[in-house]
N, C-alpha and C positions, 0 to 999 in steps of 0.2 A: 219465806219458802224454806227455812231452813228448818224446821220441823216436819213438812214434808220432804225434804230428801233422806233426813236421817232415819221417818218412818218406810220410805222405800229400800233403802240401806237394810232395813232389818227386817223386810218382806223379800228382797232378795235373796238376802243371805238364809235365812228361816225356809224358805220355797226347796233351796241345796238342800241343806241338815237334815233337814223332816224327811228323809229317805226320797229325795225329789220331789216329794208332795204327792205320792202315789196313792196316799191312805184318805179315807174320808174324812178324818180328821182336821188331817193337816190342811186338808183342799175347803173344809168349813171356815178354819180358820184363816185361811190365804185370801177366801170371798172375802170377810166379816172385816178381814184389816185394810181390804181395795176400798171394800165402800167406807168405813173409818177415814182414811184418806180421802178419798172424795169429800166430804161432809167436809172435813177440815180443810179443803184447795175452795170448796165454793164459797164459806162464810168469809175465808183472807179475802177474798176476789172481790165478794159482795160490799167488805168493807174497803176497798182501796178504789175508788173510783179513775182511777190512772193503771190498773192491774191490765195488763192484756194475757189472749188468750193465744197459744201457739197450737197452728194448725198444720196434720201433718196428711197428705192424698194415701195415704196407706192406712187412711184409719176407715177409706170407703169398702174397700173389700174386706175388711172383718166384719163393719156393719151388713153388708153383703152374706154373708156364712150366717152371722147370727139372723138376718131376716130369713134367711132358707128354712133353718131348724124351726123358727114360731110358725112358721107355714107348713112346717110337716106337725108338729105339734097340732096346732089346731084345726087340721085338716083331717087329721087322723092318718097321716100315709107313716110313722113313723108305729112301728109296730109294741113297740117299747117304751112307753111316756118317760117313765123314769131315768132311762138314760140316757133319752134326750136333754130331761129339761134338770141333767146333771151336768151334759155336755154344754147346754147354753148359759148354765152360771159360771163354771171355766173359761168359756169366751169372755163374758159378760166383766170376770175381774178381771182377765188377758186386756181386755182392751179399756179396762179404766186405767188399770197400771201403766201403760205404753203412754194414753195421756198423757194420766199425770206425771210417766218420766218428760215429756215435750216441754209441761211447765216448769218442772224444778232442776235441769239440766239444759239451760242455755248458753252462759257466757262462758267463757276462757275456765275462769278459778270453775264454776259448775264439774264443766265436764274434766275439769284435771281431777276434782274429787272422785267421778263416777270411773276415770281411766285407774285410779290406782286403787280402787276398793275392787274394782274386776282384775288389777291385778293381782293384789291381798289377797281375795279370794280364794284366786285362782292356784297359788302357792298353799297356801293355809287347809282346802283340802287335799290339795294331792301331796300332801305333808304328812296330814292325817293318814289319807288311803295305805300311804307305804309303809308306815307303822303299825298299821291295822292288820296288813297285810304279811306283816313277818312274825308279830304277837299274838293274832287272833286265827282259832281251827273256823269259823267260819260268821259266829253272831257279829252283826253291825253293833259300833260302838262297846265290842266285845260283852253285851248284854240282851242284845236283842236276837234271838235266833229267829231263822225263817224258816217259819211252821208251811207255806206252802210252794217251800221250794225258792232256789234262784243264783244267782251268779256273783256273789255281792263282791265289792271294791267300792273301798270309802264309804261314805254316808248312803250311796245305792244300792240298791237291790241287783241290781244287772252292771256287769261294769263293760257294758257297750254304753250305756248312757253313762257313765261316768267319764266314759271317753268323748260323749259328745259335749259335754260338760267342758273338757278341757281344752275340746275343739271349739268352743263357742269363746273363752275367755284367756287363754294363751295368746294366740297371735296380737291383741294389744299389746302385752311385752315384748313382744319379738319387732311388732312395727316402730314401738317409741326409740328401741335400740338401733335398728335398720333405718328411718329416716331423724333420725338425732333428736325425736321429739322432748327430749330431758337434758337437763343439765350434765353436762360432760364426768360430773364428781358420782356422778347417781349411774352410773355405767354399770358398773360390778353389781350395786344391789341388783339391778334389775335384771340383769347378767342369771346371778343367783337364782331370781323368783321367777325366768324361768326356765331356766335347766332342774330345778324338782319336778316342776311338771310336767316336761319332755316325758323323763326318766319315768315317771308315773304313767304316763298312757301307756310308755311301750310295759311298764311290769303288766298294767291290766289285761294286754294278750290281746285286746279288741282289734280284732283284723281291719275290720272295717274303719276302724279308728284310727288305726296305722295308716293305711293306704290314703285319708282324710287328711290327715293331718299332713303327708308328703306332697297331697295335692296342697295344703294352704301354704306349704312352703314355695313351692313352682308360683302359685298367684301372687306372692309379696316380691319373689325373686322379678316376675315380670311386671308389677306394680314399680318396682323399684330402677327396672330399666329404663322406665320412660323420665323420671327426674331426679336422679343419683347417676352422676360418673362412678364407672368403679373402678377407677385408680386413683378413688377416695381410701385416705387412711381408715376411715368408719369401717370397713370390709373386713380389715384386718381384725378388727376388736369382734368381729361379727364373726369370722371362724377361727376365733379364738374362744368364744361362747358354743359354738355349734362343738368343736372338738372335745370340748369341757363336759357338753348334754353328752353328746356318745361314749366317752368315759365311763361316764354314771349311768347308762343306760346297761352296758355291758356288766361292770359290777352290781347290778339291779336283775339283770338277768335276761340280757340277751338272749340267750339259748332257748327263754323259756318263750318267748316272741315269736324263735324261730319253729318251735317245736309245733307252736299255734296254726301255724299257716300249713303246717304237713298232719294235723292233729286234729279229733274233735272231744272235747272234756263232755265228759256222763251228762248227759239230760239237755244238751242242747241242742239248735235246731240247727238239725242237716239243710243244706243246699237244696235236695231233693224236698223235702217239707217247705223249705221257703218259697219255691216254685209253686207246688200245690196248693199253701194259701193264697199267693195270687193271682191264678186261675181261677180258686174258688171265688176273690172276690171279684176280678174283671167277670164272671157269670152273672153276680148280683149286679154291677153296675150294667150289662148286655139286659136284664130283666125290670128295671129300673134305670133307663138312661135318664130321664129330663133330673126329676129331684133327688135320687135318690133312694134310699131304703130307710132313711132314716138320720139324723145326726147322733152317734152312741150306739147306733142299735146294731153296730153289725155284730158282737158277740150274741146277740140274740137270733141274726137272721143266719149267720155263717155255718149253725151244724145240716142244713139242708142242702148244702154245696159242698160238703166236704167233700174232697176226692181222695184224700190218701190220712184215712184214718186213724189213730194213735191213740185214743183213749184220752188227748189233753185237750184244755178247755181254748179256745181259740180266740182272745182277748183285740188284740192287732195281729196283722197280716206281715209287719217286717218291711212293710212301704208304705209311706205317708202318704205317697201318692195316688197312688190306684183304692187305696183308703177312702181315702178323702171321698174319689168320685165313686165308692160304692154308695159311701152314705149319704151324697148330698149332687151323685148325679154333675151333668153336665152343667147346672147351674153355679153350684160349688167348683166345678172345674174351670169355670171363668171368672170365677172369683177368685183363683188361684191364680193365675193366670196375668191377671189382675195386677195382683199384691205382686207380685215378681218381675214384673216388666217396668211399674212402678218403682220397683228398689231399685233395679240395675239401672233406670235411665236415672234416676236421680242420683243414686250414689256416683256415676261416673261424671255425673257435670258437677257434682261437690270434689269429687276428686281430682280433677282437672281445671280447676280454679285457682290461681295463681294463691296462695296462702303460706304461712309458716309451717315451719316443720312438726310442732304438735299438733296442729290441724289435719294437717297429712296423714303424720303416725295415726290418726284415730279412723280418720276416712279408711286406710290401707287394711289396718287391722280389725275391722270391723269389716271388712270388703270380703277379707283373707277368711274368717270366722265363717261369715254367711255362704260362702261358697263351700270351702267343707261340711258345716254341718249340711247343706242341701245335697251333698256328695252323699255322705253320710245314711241319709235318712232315705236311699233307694232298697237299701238292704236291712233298717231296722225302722223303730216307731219313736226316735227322739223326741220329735215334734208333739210326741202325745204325751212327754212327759212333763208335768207342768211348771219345774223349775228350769230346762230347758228350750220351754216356750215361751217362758217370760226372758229369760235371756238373748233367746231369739230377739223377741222384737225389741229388745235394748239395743244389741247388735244392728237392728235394722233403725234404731233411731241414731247412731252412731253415724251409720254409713250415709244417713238424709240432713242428714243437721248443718244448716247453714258453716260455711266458712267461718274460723273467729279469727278475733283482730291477734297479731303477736304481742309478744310479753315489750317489745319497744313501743309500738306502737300503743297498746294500753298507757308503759309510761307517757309519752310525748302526751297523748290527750288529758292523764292527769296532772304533769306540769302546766300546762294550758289553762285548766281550771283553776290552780294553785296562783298565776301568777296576772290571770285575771283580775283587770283595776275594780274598786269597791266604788259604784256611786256613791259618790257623796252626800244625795239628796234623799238616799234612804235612811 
């Protein structure tokens, strides 16, 4: 399987870079490397007769969404074929990825690979972004300009997703430091990797990302109350990391955070507009409650509910939610529903399972993630964007993933094997 995680490692990472995966491009290429992977997880499978398969209850409610869309598809109720059956090959790799993350991220060593490539990541671009950000008057990767507009920070187009980006893969760092999940000498790096990305959300100005992000802190702070004393010395190292982010934050530019939240920059969307769109779409789901309008199609169905007109194209509404149930109705809304009640009850009986401290740290920080970005994504469309939909549900296989054994207990069972008598009769 180690072919397939290094190829998910670089569908991951690739999914960020490629401007989120917003372009058709990059979302051809994002299909073409799922199914590639697939091909290569069934042939290993086919050939290992001892191979099993991991199976995760949150893989029913996406098959749920994608049976919605083939039903609008071939029914005709989706007024827009093409962005349906653009929106079901998105699903379609969404949910081989998340698979195939199930298979190739199981034991201890696995997920200690997949914790610090999210946290690599996670440092490496808000590394980027804030160099970008002080070098560059506005083109991504100081070459590409944005001929139709937008808000860029880092490899994004919008740097409200770039904040959810950081909301989705920060708090792994901050949980491995907060419940000891790393070795005591590895403090400082991790220390480091992540106070760059603190300092980076707050330069990106994303209000919403702010306020997220202070929520994921209160959820690890009270994640943390119920199995951490804290008149644990760890605390101390931990606002001695927090002191260090606000430092760097303020040299980063504080002011310009605060200037955000009393401020709105040229071309973006007012409070009032983000209201309007979701009136217009709660009207679309009132005129299609059961399925729907479509999976994809509400830029197509949305200029005929427009209430408060502007002359711009109307892509998402700024809520994942009321989204969702424009286009895929009250069916889609319990399949939301679904997937949600499924995360939290599983994730809190993984999290509440007597386990080591990096078992924890991943439960916590991955608990921590999914609740910001759900925070999050009431006032913007992260979910729709597909490098943070993929990490979504890594985050969500983070938070469901069986308890692992600790780093002693791995040893003692390899002593055990090691010191096992050799029959002699073999």
């Amino acid at each position: 399987m180690k072919v397939l995680r290094i190829g998910l490692f670089i569908l991951f990472a690739f999914s960020v870079l490629a401007f989120g995966t917003v372009e058709v491009w990059s979302q051809s290429l994002l299909e073409i490397g799922a199914g590639i992977l697939f091909l290569w997880w069934a042939l290993v499978v086919f050939k290992d007769p001892e191979a099993t398969i991991q199976w995760n209850p949150l893989i029913w409610p996406i098959l749920g969404v994608i049976t919605i869309g083939l039903f609008q598809l071939f029914l005709g109720v989706t007024p827009y074929r093409y962005f349906t059956q653009l929106e079901l090959l998105r699903f379609g790799a969404y949910l081989i990825l998340f698979f195939l993350s199930l298979q190739a991220f199981r034991t201890r060593s696995e997920l200690k690979q997949l914790a610090w490539f999210l946290i690599l990541l996670c440092f490496g671009v808000s590394l980027f972004g804030i160099a970008q950000h002080f070098t560059s008057e506005g083109p991504i990767y100081w070459v590409r300009p944005l001929r139709a507009g937008g808000d860029p920070f880092g490899p994004f187009v919008n740097r409200n997703h770039f904040a959810g980006f950081v909301e989705l893969t920060l708090p792994i760092g901050l949980a491995m430091l907060v419940f000891r999940g790393i070795q005591r000498d590895v403090y400082p790096l991790v220390g480091l990797l992540a106070i760059v990305p603190a300092g980076a959300l707050i330069l990106s100005g994303s209000r919403g990302g702010i306020i997220s992000f202070a929520f994921e802190i209160a959820v690890l702070w009270l994640l943390a109350r119920t199995r951490i004393s804290p008149d644990r010395p760890l605390f101390v190292g931990i606002a001695i990391v927090a002191l260090a982010a606000v430092a760097l934050i303020v040299w980063l530019g504080a002011a310009r955070a605060l200037e955000r939240f009393s401020s709105l920059r040229i071309g973006e969307v007012t409070m009032s507009r983000r209201v309007s769109m979701i009136r217009g779409a709660a009207h679309i789901f009132l005129d299609h409650p059961i399925d729907g309008v479509g999976l994809g199609a509400l830029v197509a169905v949305y200029p005929r509910y427009e209430t408060l007109y502007d002359g711009k194209l109307v892509d998402h509404v700024h809520n994942d939610y009321i989204e969702m149930l424009a286009e895929t109705g009250l069916l889609g809304g319990i399949c939301g529903l679904a997937f949600l009640w499924i995360l939290f009850r599983q994730a809190r009986n993984c999290y509440a399972v007597e386990q080591g401290h990096f078992s924890r740290a991943l439960h916590a920080g991955a608990m921590a993630g999914l609740c910001g970005i759900l925070l999050h994504t009431f006032v913007d469309f992260n979910l729709h964007i597909p490098s943070n939909s993929l990490l979504f549900l890594v985050m969500a296989h983070l938070a469901t993933t069986p308890p692992v054994a600790t780093e002693a207990a791995v040893e003692r069972r390899r002593r055990r094997v090691r010191e096992r008598p050799v029959d002699e009769s073999e």
